[in-house]
N, C-alpha and C positions, 0 to 999 in steps of 0.2 A: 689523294682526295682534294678539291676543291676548297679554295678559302669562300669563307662567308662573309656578311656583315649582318647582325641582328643590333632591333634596337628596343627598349623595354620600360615601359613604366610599372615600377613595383610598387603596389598599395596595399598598405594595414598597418601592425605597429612595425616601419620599418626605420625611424629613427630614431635614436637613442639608444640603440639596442647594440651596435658595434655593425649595422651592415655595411656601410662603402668598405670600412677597414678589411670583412670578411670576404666581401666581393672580392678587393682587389686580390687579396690572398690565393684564392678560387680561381681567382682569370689568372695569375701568375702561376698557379700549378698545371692549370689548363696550357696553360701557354700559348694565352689568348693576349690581342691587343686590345686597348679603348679604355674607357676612363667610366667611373660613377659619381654621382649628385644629390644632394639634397633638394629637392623642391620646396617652395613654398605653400605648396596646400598638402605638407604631408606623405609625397610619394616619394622615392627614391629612382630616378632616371640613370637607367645604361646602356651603353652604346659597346658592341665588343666585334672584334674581327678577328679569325681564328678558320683550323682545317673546321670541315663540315660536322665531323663528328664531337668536339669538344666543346664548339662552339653553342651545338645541342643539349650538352653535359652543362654548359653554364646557364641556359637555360632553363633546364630541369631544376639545377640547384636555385634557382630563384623564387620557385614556387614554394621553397623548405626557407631557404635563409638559415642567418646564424640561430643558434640557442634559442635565445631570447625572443629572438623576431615572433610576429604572428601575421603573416603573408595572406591577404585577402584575397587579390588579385594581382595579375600577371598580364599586360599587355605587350606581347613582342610582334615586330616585325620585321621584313626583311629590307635592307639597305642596299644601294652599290656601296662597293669598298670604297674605302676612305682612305686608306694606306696608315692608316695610326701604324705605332711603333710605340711599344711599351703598354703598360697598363696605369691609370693613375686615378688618384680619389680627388674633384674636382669640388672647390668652396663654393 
């Protein structure tokens, strides 16, 4: 299967809650690359690169998030690769 790159702003209550931590956790099980961030107006930004199919799983799960979260909205799009290497939670 093809690698992808997707990239996503996540809005609602998504900080505070433990999501970059549950992201990366997610994209490491996935065994996806790219990194996540807080924003300044509230959303949470991720960038991930991964096979086609997983890459869609970490999608999905964004729409849910962790526990606590409560996920408004969901904007992904699609990227050229970037070649990331790893997954990381970005300050």
């Amino acid at each position: 299967m093809a690698r992808i790159c997707l990239h996503a702003y996540v809005g609602g209550r998504v900080q505070g809650v433990g999501f970059r931590q549950a992201t990366r956790e997610e994209a490491d099980r996935l065994e996806l690359d790219g990194w996540v961030r807080n924003l300044d107006d509230g959303r949470v930004e991720v960038d991930w690169e991964g096979e086609e199919d997983r890459a869609k799983a970490l999608e999905r799960w964004l729409g849910r998030g962790p526990r606590h979260a409560e996920v408004s909205a969901v904007e992904v799009e699609q990227m050229p690769l970037q070649g990331i290497a790893g997954f990381v939670v970005r300050r």
